[in-house]
C-alpha positions in Angstrom: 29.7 11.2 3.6 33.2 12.8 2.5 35.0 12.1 -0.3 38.0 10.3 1.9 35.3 7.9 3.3 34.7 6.9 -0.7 38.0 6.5 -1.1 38.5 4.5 1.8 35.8 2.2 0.5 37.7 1.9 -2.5 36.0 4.6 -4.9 37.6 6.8 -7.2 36.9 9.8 -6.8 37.0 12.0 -10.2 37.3 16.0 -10.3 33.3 16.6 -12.1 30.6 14.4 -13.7 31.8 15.2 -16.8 34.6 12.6 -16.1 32.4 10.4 -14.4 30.0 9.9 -17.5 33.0 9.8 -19.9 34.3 6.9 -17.8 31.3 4.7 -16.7 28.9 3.0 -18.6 27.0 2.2 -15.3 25.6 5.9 -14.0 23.9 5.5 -10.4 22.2 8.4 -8.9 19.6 9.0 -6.5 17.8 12.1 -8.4 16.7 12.5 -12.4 19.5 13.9 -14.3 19.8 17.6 -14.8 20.2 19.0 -18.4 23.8 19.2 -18.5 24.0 15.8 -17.0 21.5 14.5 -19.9 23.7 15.9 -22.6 26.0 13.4 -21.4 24.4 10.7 -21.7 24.8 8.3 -24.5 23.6 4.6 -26.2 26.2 3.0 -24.0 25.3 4.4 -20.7 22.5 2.6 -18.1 21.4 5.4 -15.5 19.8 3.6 -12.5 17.7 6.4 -10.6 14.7 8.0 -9.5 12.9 9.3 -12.5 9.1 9.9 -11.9 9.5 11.2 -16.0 5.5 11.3 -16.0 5.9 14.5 -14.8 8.5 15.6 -17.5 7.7 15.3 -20.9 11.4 17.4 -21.8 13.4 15.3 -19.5 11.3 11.9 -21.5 12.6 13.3 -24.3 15.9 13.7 -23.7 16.4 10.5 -22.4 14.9 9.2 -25.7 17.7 11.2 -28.0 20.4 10.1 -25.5 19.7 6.6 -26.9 20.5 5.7 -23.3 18.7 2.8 -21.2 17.4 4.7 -18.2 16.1 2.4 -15.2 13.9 3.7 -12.9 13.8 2.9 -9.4 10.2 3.7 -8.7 8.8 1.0 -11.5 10.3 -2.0 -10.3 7.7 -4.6 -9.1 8.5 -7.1 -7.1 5.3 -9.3 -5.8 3.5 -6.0 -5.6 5.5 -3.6 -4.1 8.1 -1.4 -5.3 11.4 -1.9 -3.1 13.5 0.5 -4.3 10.8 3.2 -4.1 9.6 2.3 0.0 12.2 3.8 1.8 11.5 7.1 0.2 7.8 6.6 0.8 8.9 5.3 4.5 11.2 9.0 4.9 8.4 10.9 3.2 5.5 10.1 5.0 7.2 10.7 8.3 8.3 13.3 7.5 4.9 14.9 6.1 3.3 14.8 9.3 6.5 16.4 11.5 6.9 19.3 8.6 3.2 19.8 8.5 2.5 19.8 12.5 5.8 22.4 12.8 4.1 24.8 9.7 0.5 24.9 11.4 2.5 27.2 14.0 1.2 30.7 13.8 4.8 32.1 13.0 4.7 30.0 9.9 1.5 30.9 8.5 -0.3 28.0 10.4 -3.6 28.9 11.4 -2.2 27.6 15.4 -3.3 24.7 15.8 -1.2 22.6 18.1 -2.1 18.9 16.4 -1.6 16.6 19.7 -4.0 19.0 21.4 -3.6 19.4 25.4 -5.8 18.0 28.2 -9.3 20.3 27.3 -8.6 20.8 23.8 -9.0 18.3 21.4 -6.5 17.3 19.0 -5.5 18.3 14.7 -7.5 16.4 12.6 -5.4 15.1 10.0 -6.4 14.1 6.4 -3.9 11.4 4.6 -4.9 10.9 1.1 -3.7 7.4 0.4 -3.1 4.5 2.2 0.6 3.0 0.7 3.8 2.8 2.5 3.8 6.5 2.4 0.2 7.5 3.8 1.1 4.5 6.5 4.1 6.3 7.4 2.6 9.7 7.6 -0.6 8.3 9.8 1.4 6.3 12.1 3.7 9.9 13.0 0.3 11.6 13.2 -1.6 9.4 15.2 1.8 9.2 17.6 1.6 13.0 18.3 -1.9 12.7 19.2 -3.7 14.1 16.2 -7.3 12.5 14.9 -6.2 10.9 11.4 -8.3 10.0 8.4 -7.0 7.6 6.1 -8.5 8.1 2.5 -8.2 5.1 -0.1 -9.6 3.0 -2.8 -8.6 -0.2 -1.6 -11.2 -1.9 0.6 -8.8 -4.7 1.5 -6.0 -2.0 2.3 -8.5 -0.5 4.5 -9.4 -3.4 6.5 -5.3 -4.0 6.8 -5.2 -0.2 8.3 -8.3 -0.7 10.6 -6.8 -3.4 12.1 -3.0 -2.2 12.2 -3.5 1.9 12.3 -6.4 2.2 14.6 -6.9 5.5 12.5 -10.8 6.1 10.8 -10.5 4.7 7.3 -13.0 6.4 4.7 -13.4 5.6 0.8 -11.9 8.0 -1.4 -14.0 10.1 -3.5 -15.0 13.7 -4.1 -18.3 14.0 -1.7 -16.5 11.8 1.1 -13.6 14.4 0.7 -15.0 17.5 0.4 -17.5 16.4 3.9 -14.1 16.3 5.4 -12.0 19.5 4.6 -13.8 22.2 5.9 -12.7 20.6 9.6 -8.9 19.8 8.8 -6.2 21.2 10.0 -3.4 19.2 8.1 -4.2 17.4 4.7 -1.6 14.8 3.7 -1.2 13.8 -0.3 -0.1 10.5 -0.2 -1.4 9.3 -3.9 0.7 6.9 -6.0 -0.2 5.4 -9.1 3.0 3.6 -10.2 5.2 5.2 -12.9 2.2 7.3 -14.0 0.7 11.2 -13.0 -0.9 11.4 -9.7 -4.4 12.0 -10.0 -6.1 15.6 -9.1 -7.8 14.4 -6.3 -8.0 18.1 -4.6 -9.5 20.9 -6.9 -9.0 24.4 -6.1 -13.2 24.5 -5.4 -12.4 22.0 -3.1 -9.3 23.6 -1.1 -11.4 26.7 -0.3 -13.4 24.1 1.8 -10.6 23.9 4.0 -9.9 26.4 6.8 -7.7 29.5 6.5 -4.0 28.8 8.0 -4.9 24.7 7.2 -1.7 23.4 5.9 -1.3 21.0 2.6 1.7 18.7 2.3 2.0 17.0 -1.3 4.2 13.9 -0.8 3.0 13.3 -4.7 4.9 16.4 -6.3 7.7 14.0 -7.8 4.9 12.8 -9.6 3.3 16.0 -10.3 1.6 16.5 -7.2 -2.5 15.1 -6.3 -3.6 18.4 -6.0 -4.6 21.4 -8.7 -2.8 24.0 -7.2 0.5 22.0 -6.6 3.7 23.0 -7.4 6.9 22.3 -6.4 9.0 24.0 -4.3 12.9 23.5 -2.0 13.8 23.2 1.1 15.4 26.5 1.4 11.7 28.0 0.2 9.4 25.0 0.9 5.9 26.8 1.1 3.3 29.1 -0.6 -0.2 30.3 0.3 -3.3 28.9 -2.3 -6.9 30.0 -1.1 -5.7 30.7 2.5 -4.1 26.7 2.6 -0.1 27.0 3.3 1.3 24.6 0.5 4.8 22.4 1.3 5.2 21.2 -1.8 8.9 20.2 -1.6 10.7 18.4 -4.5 12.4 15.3 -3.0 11.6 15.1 0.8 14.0 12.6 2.4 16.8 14.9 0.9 16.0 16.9 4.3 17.4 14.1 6.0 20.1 12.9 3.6 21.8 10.8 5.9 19.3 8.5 6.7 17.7 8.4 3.1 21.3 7.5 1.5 21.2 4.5 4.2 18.3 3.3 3.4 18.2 3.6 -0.2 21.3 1.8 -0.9 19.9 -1.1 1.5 17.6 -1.6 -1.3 19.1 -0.3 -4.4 22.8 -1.8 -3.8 21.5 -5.8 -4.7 20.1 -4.4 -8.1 23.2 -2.4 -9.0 25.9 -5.3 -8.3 23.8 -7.3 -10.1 23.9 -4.9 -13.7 27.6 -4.3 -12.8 28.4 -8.5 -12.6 25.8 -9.6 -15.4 25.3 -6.5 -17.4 22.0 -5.4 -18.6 20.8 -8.2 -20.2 21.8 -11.2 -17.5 20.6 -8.9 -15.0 17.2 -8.8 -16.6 17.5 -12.9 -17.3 18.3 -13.0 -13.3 15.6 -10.7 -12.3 12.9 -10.2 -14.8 11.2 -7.6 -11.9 14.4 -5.3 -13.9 12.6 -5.2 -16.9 9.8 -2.9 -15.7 12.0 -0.5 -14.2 13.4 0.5 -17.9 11.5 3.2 -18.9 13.8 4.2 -21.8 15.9 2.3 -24.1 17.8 2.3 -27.5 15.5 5.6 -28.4 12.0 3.8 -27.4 9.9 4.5 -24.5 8.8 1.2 -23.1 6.7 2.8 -20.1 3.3 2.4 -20.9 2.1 4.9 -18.0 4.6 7.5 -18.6 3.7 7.4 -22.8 0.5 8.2 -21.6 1.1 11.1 -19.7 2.6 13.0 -22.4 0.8 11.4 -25.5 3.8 9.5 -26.7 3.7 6.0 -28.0 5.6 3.6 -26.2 7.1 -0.6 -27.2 7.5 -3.0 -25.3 10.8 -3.5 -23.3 11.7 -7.1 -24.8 10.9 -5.8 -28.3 13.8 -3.2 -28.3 16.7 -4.4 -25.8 19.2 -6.2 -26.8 
C-alpha cells in the first residue's frame, strides 16, 4: 500500500520514525524493532509486534532499559491458540512447502527431485516437524502437489485430529522415529513452536548427515531460533546455504515474501486488539481482555515472560506485579 491510500484512510503520514515515535505513545509494527528504533523507545511508549525475543537476549535487553511496555503478538492466548500469531503460521507453512518443492530443482542445488512425482515415479517424501497451524499448512500444500508427507508431533490427540483431517502418515516425534526417516526424505519441514520460548534442537548435525545430498531443509522456526543445530537465518534476497550436503532456507520472516497478503491477514487479527489499547489504554484493555496480559513480555524495566527469562538466564515478575 502507498502512502496516498494511508492518507485516504485518514493516516498521517510523517517524514521518518523518528517523528513517529516522538509523537505516538501507541507504536504498532509488524517486525521486532531495529536498534535505532529501540533507542527510541521510552516508559511512555506500548510497541504492539512480533517479538519472538527468546531468540534475542540484546534486543530483551533493550527493551528492558527503554522502560517501555512491549506486547507481543505471538504470546497472546486465547482458549489455546494464539490468534495474532496464525496467519503467519497459516502464510508460513504454505509457503514452506512451495519454496522447498521450487529449491529441490537441480538449478538450485536440489538433488532433482520433482515432489508430485509423474505416473511411474513415485512422489517427494516430505517430513513436517510439527503438527500446529503451521505444520497443517505446510502438509496440506504438500500433500496437494502429490508429495508422500509425514507429520511428526508430540500430541497424540493432535495426531488423531490430523489422521482424520490430513490423510497424511502421522508418527510420534522423537530422535529414533526421526532419524529412521531422514535418510529417505527429500524435503524436511521445521514446523516446531513452543510458545514465547526457543524452539527445541530437534535436528542435530549427526542427524542431518542421515539425510540425502541435495535434500532441502526449510526452518519455519528461525524467528524463534530455528529447530535445527545448524540453523541460521538468512533473506529473501539470499535465502539458502549448504550444511552436510542439506540446502538450508532459513529465511527470517517468511510471509514478508508475500506482503500483501500477510498485511491482510494480520491486521484481520491484530486490528480488534489495537483499537481496543488505543480506546481503553493499557490498563482497561487488559481489564477487557485479560488474554492481553500474556502478550506483555516487557514492562516498566521487568521481564514478565517466564519462557523468554529462561532462555537467556534472566529473572522475570509477574505481569500484574509491575503494571500499573
Amino acid at each position: 500500500y502507498g502512502d496516498d491510500q494511508y492518507r485516504a484512510a485518514g493516516a498521517e503520514v510523517l517524514p521518518d520514525a523518528a517523528a513517529v515515535f516522538s509523537a505516538a505513545e501507541l507504536i504498532v509494527k509488524v517486525k521486532e524493532p531495529q536498534p535505532g528504533e529501540v533507542a527510541m523507545l521510552g516508559p511512555r511508549h506500548t510497541l504492539f509486534t512480533y517479538l519472538h525475543l527468546a531468540a534475542n537476549k540484546q534486543l530483551t535487553e533493550g527493551l528492558m532499559a527503554s522502560g517501555c511496555t512491549a506486547i507481543a503478538y505471538e504470546t497472546i492466548e486465547v482458549n489455546r491458540h494464539l490468534p495474532l500469531l496464525e496467519p503467519m503460521s497459516e502464510i508460513a507453512g504454505r509457503m514452506s512447502a512451495i519454496v522447498g518443492s521450487y529449491h529441490l530443482a537441480k538449478h538450485c542445488g536440489g538433488r532433482g527431485s520433482l515432489l508430485g512425482g509423474v505416473p511411474g515415479v513415485a512422489p517427494g517424501r516430505v517430513v513436517v516437524l510439527g503438527g500446529g497451524t503451521a505444520g497443517v499448512n505446510a502438509a496440506r500444500v504438500a500433500t496437494g502437489i502429490g508429495a508422500d508427507v509425514t507429520i511428526l508431533e508430540v500430541d497424540f490427540e493432535r495426531m488423531r485430529f490430523l489422521d482424520i483431517t490430513m490423510g497424511s502418515h502421522t508418527v510420534y516425534s522423537n530422535e529414533a522415529n526421526l532419524a529412521d526417516l531422514l535418510p529417505r526424505v527429500d524435503l524436511v519441514i521445521g514446523a516446531v513452536l513452543v510458545p514465547g520460548a526457543k524452539a527445541p534442537k530437534l535436528i542435530t548435525r549427526e542427524m542431518l548427515r542421515l539425510m540425502p545430498r541435495g535434500s532441502v531443509f526449510v526452518d519455519i522456526a528461525v524467528d524463534q531460533g530455528g529447530c535445527a543445530e545448524t540453523t541460521r537465518p538468512t533473506t529473501h534476497d539470499n535465502p539458502t546455504y549448504e550444511e552436510e550436503g542439506v540446502l538450508h532456507y532459513c529465511v527470517a520472516n517468511m510471509p514478508g515474501a508475500y506482503a500483501r497478503t500477510a498485511t491482510q491477514a494480520l491486521n484481520n487479527v491484530t486490528h480488534p486488539w489495537t483499537a481496543m489499547i488505543a480506546d481503553k489504554g493499557l490498563k482497561g484493555a487488559c481489564m477487557a481482555r485479560t488474554e492481553l496480559l500474556g502478550g506483555i513480555n516487557v514492562t516498566g524495566g521487568k521481564l514478565t515472560c517466564a519462557p523468554v527469562a529462561a532462555a537467556h538466564g534472566l529473572e522475570s515478575v509477574p505481569v500484574t506485579s509491575v503494571l500499573d
